[in-house]
MDTraj code that builds the backbone (N, CA, C; nanometers):
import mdtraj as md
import numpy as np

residues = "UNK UNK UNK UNK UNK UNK UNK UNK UNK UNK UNK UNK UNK UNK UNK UNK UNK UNK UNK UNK UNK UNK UNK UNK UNK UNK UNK UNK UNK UNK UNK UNK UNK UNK UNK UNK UNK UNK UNK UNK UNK UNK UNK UNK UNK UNK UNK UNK UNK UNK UNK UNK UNK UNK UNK UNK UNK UNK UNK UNK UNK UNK UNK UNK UNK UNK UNK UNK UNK UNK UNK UNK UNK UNK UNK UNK UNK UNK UNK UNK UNK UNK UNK UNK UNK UNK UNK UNK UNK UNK UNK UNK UNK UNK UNK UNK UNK UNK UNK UNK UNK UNK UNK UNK UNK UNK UNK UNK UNK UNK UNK UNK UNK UNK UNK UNK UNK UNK UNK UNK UNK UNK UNK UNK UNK UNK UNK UNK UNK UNK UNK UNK UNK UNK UNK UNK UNK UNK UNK UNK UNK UNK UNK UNK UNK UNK UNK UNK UNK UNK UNK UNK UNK UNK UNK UNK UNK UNK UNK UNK UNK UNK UNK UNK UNK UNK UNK UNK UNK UNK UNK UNK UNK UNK UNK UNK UNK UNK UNK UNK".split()
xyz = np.array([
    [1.7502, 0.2527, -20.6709],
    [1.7515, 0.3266, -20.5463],
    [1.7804, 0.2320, -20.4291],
    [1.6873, 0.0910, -20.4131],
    [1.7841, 0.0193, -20.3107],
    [1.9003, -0.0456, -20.3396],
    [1.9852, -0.0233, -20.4267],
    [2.1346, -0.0821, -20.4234],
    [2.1967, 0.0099, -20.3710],
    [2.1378, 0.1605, -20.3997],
    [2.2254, 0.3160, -20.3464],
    [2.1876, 0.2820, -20.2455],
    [2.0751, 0.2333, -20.1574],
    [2.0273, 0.3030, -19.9962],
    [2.1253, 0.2404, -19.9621],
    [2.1219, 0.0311, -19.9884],
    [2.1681, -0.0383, -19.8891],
    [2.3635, -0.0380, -19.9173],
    [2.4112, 0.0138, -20.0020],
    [2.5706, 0.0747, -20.0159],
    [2.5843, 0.1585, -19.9290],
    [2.4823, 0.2616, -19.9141],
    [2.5043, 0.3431, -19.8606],
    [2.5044, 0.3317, -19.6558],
    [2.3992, 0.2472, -19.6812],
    [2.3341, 0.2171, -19.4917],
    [2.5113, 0.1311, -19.4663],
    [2.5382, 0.0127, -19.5570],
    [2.6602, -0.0283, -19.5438],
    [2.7951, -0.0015, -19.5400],
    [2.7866, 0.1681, -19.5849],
    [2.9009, 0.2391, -19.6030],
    [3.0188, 0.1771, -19.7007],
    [2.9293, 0.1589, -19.8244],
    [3.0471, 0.1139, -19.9245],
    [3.0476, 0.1978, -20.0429],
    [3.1374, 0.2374, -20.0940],
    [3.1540, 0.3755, -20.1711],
    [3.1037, 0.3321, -20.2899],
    [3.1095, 0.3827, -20.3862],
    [3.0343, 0.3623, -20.5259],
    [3.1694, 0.3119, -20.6024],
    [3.2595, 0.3056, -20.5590],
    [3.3547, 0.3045, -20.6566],
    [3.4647, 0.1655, -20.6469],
    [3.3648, 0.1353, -20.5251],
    [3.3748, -0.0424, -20.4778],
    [3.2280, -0.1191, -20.5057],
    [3.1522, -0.0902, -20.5720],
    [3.0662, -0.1215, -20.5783],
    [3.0616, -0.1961, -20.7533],
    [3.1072, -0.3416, -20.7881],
    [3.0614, -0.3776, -20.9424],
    [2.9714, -0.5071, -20.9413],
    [2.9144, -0.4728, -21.0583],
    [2.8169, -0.5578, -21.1086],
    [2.8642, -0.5818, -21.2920],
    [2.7424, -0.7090, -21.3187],
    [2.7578, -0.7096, -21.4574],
    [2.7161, -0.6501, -21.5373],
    [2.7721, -0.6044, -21.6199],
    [2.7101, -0.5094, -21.7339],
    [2.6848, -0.6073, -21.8041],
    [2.7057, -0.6615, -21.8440],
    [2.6526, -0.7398, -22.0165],
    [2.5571, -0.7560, -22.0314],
    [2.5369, -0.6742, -22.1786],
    [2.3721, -0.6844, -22.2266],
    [2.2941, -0.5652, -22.1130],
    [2.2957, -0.4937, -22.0327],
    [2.2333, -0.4463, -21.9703],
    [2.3302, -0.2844, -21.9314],
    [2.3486, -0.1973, -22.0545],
    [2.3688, -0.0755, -22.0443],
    [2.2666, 0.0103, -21.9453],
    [2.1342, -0.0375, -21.9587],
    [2.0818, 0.0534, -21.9355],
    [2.0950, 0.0617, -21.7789],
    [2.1197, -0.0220, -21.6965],
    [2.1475, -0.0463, -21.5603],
    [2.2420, 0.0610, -21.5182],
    [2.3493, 0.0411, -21.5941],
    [2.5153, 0.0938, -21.5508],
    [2.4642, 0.2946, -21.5524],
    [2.3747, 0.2882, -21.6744],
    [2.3029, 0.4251, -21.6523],
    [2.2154, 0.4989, -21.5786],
    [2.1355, 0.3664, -21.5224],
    [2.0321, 0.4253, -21.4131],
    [2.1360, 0.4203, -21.2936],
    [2.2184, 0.3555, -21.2777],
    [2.3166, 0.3644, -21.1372],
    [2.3599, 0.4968, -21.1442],
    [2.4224, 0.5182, -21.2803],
    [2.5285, 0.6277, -21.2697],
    [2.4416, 0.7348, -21.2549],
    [2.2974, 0.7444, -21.3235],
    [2.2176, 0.8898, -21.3044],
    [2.1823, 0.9171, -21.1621],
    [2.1474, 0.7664, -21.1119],
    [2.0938, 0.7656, -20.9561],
    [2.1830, 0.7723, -20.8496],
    [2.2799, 0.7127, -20.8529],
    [2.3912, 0.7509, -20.7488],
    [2.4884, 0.8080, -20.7896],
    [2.6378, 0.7399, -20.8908],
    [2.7634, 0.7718, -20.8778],
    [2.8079, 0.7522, -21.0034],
    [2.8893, 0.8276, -21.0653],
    [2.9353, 0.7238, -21.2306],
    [3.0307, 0.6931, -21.1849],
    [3.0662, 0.6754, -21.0631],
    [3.2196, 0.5998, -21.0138],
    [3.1352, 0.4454, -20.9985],
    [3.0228, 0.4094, -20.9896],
    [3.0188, 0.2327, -21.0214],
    [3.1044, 0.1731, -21.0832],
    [3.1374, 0.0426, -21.0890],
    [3.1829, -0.0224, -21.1133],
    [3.1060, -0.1459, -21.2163],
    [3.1085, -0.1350, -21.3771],
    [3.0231, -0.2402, -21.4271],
    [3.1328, -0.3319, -21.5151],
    [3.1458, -0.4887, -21.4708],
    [3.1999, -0.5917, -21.5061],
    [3.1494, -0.6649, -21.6501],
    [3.2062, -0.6313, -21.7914],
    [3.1704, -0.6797, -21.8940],
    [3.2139, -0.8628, -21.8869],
    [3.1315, -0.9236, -21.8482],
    [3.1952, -1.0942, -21.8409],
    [3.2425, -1.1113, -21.9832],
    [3.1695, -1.0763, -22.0734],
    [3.2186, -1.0930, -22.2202],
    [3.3326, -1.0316, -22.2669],
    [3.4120, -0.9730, -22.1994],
    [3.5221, -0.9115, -22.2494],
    [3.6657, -1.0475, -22.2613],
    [3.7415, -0.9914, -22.3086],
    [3.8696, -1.0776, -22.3292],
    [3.9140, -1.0921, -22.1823],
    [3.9794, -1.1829, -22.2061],
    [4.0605, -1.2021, -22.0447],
    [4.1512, -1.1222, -22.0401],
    [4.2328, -1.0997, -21.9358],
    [4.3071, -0.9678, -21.8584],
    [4.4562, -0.9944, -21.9074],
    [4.5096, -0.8762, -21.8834],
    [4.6794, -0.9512, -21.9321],
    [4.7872, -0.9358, -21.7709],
    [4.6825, -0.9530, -21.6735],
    [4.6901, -0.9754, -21.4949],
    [4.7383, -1.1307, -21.4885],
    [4.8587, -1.1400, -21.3914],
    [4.9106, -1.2898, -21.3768],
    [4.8076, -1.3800, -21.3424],
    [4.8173, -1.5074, -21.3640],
    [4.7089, -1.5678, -21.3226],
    [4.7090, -1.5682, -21.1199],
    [4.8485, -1.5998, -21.1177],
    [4.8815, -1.5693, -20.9245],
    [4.9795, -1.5446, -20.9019],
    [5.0534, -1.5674, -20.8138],
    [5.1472, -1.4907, -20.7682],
    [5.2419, -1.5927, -20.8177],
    [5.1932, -1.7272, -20.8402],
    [5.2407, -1.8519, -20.8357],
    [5.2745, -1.8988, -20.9938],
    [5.1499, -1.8306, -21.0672],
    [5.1348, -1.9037, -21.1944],
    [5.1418, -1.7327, -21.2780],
    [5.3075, -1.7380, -21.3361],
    [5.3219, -1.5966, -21.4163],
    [5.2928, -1.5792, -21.4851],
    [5.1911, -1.6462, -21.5408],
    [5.1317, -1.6499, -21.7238],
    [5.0313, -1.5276, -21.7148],
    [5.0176, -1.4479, -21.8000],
    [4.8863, -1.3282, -21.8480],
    [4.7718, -1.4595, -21.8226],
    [4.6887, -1.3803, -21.7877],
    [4.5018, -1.4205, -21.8274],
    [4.5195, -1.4770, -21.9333],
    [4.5337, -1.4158, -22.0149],
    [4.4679, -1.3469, -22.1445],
    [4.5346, -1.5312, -22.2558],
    [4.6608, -1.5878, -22.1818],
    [4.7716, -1.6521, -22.2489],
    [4.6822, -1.7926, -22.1510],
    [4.6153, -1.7871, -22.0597],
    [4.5709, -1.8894, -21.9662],
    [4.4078, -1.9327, -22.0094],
    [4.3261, -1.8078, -22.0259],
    [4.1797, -1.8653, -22.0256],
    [4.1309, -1.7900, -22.1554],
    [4.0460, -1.8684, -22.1913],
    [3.9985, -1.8631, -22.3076],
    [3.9050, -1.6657, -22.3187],
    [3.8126, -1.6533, -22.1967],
    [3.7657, -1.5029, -22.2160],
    [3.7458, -1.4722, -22.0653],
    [3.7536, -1.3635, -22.0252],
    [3.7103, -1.3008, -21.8803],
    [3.6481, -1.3658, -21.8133],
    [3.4512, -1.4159, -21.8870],
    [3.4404, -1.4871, -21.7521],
    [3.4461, -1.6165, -21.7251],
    [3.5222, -1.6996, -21.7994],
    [3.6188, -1.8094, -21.7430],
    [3.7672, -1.7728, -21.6711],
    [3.8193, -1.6329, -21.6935],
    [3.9239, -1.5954, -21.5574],
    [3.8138, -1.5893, -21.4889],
    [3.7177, -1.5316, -21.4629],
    [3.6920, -1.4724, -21.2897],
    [3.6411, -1.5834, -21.2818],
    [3.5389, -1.6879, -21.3405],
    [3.5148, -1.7867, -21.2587],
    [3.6347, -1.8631, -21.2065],
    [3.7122, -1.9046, -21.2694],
    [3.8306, -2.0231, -21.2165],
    [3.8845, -1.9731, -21.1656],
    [3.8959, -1.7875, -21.1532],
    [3.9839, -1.7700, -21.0304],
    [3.9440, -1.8153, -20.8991],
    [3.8262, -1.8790, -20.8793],
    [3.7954, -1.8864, -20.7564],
    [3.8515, -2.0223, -20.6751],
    [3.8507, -2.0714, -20.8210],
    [3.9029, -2.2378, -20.7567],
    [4.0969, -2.1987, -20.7190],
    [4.0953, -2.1636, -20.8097],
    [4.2348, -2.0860, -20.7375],
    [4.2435, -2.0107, -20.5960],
    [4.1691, -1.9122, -20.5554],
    [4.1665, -1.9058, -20.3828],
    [4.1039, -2.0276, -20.3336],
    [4.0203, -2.0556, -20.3605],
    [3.9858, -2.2245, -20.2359],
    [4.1725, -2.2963, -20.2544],
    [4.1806, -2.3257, -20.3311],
    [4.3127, -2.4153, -20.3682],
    [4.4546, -2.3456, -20.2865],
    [4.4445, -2.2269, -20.2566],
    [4.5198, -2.1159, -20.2043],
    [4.4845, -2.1140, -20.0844],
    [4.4156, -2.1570, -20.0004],
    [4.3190, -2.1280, -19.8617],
    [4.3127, -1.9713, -19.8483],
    [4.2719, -1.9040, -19.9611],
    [4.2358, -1.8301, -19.9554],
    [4.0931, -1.7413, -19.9392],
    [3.9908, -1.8521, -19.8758],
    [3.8714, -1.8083, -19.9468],
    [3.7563, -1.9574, -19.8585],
    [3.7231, -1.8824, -19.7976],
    [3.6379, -2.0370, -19.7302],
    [3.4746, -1.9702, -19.6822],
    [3.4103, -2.0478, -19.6699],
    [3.2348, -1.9990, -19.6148],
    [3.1543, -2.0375, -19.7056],
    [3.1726, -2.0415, -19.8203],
    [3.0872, -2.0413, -19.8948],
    [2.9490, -2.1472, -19.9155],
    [2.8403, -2.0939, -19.9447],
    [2.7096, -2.1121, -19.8808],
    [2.6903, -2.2172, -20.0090],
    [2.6238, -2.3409, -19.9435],
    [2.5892, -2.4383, -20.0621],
    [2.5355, -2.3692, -20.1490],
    [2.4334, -2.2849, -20.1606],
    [2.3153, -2.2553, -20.2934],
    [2.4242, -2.2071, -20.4326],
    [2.5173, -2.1052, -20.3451],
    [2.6524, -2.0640, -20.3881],
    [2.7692, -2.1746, -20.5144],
    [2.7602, -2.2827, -20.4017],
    [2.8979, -2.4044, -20.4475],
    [2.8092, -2.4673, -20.5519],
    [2.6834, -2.5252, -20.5357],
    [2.6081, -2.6101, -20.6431],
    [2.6142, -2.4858, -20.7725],
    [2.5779, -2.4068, -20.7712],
    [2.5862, -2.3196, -20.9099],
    [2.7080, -2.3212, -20.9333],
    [2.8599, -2.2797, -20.8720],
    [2.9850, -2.3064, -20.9656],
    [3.0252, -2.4429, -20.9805],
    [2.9452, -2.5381, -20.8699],
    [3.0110, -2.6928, -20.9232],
    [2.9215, -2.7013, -21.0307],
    [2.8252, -2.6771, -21.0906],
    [2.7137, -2.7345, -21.2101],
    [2.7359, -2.7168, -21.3166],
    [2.8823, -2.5621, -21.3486],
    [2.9323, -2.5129, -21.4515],
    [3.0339, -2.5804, -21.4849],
    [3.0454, -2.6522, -21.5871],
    [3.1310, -2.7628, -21.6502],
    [3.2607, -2.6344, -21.6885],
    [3.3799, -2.7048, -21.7535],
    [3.5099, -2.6446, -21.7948],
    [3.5555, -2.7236, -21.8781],
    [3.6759, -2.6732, -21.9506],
    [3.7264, -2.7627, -22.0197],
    [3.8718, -2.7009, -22.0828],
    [3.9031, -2.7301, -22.1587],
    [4.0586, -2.6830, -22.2162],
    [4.0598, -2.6776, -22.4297],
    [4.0679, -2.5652, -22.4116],
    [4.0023, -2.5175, -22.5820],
    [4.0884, -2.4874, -22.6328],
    [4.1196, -2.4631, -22.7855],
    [4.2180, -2.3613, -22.8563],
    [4.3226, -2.3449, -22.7691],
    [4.5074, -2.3012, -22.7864],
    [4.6112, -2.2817, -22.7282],
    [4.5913, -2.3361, -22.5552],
    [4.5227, -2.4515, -22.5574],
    [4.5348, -2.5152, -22.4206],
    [4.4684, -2.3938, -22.2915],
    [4.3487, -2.3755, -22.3797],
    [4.3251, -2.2128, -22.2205],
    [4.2333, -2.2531, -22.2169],
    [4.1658, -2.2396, -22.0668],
    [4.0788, -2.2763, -22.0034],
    [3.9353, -2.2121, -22.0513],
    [3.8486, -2.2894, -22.0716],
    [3.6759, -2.2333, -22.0870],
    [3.5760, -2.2667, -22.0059],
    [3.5329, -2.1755, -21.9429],
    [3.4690, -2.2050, -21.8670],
    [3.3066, -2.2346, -21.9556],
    [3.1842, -2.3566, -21.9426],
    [3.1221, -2.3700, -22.0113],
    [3.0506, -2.1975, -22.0022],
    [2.9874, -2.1654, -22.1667],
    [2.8764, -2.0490, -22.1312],
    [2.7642, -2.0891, -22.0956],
    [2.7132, -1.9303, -22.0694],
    [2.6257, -1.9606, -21.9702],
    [2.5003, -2.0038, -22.0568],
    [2.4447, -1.9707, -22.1629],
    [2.3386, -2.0642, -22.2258],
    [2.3508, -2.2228, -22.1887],
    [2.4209, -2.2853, -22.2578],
    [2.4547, -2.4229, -22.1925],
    [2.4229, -2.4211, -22.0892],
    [2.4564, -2.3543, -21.9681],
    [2.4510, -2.3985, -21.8400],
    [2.3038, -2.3536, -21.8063],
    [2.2340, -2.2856, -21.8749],
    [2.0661, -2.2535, -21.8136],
    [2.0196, -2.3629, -21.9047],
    [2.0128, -2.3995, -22.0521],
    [1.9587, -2.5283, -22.0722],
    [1.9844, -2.6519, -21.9648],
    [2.1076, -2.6434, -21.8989],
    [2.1422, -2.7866, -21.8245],
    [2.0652, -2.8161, -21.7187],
    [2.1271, -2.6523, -21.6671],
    [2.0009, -2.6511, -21.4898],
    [1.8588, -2.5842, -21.5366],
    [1.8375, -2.5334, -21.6321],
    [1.7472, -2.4701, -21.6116],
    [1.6784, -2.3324, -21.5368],
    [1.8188, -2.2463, -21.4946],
    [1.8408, -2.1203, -21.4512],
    [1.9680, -2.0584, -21.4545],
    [1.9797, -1.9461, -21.4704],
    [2.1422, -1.8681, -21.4797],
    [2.1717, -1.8234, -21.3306],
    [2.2919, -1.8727, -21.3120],
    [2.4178, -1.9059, -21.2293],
    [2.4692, -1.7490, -21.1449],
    [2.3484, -1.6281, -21.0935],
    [2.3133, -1.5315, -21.1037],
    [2.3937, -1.5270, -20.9126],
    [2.3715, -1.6479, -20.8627],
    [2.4810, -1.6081, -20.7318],
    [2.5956, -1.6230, -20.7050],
    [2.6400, -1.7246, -20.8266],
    [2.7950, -1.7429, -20.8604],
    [2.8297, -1.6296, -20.9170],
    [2.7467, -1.5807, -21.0261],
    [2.8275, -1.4680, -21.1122],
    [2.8703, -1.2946, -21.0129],
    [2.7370, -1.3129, -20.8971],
    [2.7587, -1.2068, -20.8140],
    [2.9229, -1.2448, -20.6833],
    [2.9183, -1.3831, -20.6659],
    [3.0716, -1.3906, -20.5975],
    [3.1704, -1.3252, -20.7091],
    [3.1513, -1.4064, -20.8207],
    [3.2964, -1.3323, -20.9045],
    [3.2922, -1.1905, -20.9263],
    [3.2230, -1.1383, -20.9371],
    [3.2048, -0.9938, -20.9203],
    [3.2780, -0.9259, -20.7881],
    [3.2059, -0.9878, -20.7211],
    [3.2817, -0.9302, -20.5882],
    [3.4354, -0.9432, -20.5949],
    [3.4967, -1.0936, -20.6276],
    [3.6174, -1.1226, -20.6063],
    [3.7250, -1.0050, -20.6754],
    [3.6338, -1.0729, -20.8510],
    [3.6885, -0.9469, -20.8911],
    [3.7327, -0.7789, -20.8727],
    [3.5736, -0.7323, -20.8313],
    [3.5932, -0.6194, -20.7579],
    [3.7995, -0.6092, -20.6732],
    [3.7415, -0.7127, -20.5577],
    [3.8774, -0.7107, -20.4808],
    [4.0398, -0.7165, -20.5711],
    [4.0430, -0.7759, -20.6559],
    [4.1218, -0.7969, -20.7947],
    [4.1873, -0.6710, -20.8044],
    [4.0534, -0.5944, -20.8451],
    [4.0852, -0.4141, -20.8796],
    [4.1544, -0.3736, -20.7954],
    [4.1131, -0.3756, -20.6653],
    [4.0973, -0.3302, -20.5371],
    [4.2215, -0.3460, -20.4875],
    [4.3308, -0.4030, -20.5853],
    [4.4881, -0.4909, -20.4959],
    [4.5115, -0.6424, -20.4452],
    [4.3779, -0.6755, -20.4607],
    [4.3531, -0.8537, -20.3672],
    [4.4853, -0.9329, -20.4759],
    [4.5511, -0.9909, -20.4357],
    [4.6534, -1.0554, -20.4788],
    [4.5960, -1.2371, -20.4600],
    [4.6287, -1.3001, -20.5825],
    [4.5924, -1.4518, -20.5009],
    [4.6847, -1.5357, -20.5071],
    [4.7181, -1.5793, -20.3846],
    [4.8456, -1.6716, -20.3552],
    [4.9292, -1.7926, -20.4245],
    [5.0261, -1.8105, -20.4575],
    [5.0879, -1.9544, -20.4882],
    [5.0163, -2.0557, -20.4754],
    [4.9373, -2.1513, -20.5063],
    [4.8957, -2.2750, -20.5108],
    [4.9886, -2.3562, -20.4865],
    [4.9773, -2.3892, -20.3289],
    [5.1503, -2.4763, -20.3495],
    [5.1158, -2.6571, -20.2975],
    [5.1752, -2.7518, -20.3352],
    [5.1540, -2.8600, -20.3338],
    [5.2777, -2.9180, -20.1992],
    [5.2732, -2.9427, -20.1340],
    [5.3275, -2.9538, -19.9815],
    [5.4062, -3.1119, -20.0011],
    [5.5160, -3.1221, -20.0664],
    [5.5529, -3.2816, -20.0485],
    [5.5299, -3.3328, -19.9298],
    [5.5279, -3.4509, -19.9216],
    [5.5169, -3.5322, -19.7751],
    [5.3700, -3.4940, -19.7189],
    [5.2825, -3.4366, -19.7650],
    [5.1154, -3.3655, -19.6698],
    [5.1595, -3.3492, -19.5636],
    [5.2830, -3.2176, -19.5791],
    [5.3363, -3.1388, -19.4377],
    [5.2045, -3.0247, -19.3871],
    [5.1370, -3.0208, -19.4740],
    [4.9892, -2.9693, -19.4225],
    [4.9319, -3.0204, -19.2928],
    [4.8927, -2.9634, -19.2165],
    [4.8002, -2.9823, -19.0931],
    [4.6697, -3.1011, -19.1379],
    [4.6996, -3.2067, -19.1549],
    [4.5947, -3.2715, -19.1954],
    [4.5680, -3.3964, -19.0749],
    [4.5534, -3.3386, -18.9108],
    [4.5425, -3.4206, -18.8312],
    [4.3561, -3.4465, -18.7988],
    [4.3187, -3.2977, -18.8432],
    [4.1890, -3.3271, -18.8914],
    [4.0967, -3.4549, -18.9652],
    [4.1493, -3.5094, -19.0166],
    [4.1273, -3.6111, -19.0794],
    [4.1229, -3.7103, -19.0456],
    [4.2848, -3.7843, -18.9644],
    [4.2139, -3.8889, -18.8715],
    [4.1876, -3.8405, -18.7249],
    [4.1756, -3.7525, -18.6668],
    [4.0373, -3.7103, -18.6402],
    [3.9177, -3.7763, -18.6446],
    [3.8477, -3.7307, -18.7642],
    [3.7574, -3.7663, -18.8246],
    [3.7340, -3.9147, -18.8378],
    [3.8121, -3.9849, -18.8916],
    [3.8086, -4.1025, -18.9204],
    [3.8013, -4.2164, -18.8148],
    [3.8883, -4.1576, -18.6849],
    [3.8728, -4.2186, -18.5337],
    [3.7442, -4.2097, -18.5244],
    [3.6598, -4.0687, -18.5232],
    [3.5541, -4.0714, -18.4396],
    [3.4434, -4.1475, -18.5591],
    [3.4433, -4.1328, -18.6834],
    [3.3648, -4.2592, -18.7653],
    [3.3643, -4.3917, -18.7758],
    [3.4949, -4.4299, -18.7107],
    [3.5201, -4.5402, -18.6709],
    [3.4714, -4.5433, -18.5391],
    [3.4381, -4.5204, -18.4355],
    [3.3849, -4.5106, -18.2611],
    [3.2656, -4.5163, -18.2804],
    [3.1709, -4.4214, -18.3747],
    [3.0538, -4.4713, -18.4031],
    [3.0079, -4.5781, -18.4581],
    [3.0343, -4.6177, -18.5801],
    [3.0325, -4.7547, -18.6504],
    [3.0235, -4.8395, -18.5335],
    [3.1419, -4.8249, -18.4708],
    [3.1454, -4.9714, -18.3557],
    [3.0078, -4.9572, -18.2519],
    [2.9800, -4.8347, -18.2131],
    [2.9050, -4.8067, -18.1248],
    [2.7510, -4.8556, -18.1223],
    [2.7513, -4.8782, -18.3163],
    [2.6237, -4.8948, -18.3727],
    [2.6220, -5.0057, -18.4349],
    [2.7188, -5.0884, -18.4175],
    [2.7169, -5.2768, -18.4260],
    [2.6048, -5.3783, -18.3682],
    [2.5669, -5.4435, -18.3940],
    [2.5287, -5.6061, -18.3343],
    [2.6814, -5.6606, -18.2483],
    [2.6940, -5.7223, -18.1759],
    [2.8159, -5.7228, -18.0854],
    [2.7012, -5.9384, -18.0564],
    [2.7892, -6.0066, -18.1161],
    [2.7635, -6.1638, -18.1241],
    [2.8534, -6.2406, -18.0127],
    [2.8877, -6.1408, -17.8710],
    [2.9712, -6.2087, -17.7506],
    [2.8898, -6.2581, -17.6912],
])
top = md.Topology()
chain = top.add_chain()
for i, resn in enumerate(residues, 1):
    res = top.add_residue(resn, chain, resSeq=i)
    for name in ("N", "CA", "C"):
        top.add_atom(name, md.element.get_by_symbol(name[0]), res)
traj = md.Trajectory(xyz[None], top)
């Protein structure tokens, strides 16, 4: 009842609304009895998608990552990599940086499971898995994710940087012993 109130106080329809199903039918049923059977429930355990990986990279899912939720997780490093996708709240970044990867069978990506990763940290990865949900959601929804493009020459805006590096350098000096 509060996932219906606060969808509802937020004005988000039921049919934008997913979560994970796995292992937990009985959820997807109390939603659907209590609000809408237009929910939306995300099997992570399912096969990967036969959806391009981007706009950039024409390969199926399905030919790229080993199962679903190694697409939706790594899709994400794909929008950061895309500047598609920025804010994200440390508690957030430490749970998808803590999830190891690797490259398995026909060269496709695995994202570690999640047992492994609650023996490692010692809790499941329950605010990462709610971003990919969302992303995903958007996925459904039409969200397209951009070319990953590599800029010869760092024709990128990267004046930020020395920037940065001036003013770490101004402090350093500022915070010297000075032997004149």
């Amino acid at each position: 009842m509060k996932v219906r109130d606060e969808c509802e106080r937020r004005v988000i329809d039921p049919s934008h609304f997913a979560f994970d199903t796995t292992g937990r039918g009985s959820l997807m049923s109390a939603l659907c009895r209590l609000w809408s059977s237009q929910v939306v429930g995300i099997e992570f355990g399912a096969p990967a998608t036969d959806r391009p990986v981007s706009n950039g990279i024409d390969i199926p899912c399905n030919k790229y990552y080993y199962n679903f939720m190694s697409e939706m997780w790594h899709v994400v490093r794909h929008l950061i990599e895309a500047d598609q996708f920025r804010g994200m709240t440390e508690d957030v970044m430490a749970e998808g940086c803590a999830r190891e990867w690797g490259h398995v069978g026909g060269n496709k990506i695995q994202v570690e499971p999640k047992d492994k990763m609650k023996l490692k940290t010692g809790r499941s990865p329950d605010l990462f898995d709610s971003l990919v949900c969302g992303i995903e959601m958007a996925r459904r929804l039409g969200f397209k994710i951009e070319t990953i493009v590599n800029i010869p020459g760092g024709s990128r805006d990267e004046k930020w940087k020395s920037d940065l590096r001036d003013r770490a350098k101004a402090l350093w000096s500022d915070h010297q012993l000075s032997y004149k």
